[in-house]
C-alpha positions in Angstrom: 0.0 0.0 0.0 2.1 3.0 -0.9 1.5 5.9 1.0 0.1 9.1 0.2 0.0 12.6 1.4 -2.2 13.1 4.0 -3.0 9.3 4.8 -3.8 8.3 7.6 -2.0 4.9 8.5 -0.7 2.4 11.0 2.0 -0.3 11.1 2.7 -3.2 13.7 4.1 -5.9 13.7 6.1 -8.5 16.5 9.6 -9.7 16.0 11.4 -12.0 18.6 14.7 -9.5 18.2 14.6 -6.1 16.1 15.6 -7.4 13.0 13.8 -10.6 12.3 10.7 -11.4 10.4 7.5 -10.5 11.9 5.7 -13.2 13.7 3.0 -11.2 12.4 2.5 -7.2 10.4 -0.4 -5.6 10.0 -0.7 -2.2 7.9 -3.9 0.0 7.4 -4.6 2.9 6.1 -7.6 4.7 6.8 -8.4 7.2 4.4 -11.6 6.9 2.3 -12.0 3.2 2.3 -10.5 1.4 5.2 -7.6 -1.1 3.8 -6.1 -3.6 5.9 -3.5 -6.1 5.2 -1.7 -9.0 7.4 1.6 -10.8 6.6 2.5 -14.2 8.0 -1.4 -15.2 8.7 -1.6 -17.5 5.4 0.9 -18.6 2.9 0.7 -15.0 1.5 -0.1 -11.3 2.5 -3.7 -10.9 3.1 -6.3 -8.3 3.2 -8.4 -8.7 6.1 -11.3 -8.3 4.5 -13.5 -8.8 7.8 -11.9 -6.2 9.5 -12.4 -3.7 6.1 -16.0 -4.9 6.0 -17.1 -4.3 9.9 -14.8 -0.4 9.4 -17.3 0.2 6.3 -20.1 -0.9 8.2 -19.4 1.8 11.1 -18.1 -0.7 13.8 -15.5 1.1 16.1 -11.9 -0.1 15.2 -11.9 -2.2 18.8 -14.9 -4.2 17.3 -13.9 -4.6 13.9 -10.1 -5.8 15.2 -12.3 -9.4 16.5 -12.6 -10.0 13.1 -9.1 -10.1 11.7 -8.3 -13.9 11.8 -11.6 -14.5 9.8 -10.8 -16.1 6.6 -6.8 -16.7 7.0 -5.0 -19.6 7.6 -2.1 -18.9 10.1 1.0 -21.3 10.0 2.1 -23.0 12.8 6.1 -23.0 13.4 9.0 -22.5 16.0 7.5 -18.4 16.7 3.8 -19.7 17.1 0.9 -22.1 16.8 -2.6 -20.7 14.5 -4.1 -20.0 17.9 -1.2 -17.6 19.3 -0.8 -15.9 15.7 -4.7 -15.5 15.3 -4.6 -13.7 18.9 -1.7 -11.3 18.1 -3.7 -10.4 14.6 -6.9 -9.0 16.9 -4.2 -7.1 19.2 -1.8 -5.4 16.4 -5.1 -4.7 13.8 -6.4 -2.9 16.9 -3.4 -0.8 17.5 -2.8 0.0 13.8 -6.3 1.0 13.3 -5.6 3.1 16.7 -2.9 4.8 15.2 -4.0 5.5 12.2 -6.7 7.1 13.5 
């Protein structure tokens, strides 16, 4: 999602040192249409299309943050089962939506 003048927009994301891969990212940006995206919560980057879909829909970003393991498949490996990655989406899609408010 490049980034515009003017946009509002939020980034997160949890490493195990500063430098590694994130366990899991989330960007949003939050101008006009809301756009959400995960990395490392399928075998791809993902929109989290639940999350964009409650934000249209007027739920407050606290609400809409439930919905962001809805339709991904996290991996499971050394950082983190589907469970622990599908908890840390809710918490970081909360705090970018937070901060790009």
């Amino acid at each position: 999602m490049p980034k515009q003048p003017q946009t509002r927009w939020g980034w997160q994301k949890l490493t195990r040192r500063a430098q590694d891969w994130a366990i899991v990212g989330v960007a949003a940006v939050m101008n006009g249409t809301p756009r959400v995206a995960l990395v490392n919560m399928d075998d791809h980057p993902v929109r989290a299309r639940a999350v964009e879909d409650a934000l249209a829909g007027g739920a407050a970003p606290r609400d809409a943050a439930q919905r962001a393991a809805d339709g991904v498949s996290p991996p499971t490996d050394l950082n983190g089962d589907a469970e622990y990655r599908s908890h840390l989406a809710r918490v970081l899609v909360q705090r970018a939506l937070e901060g790009a408010g």
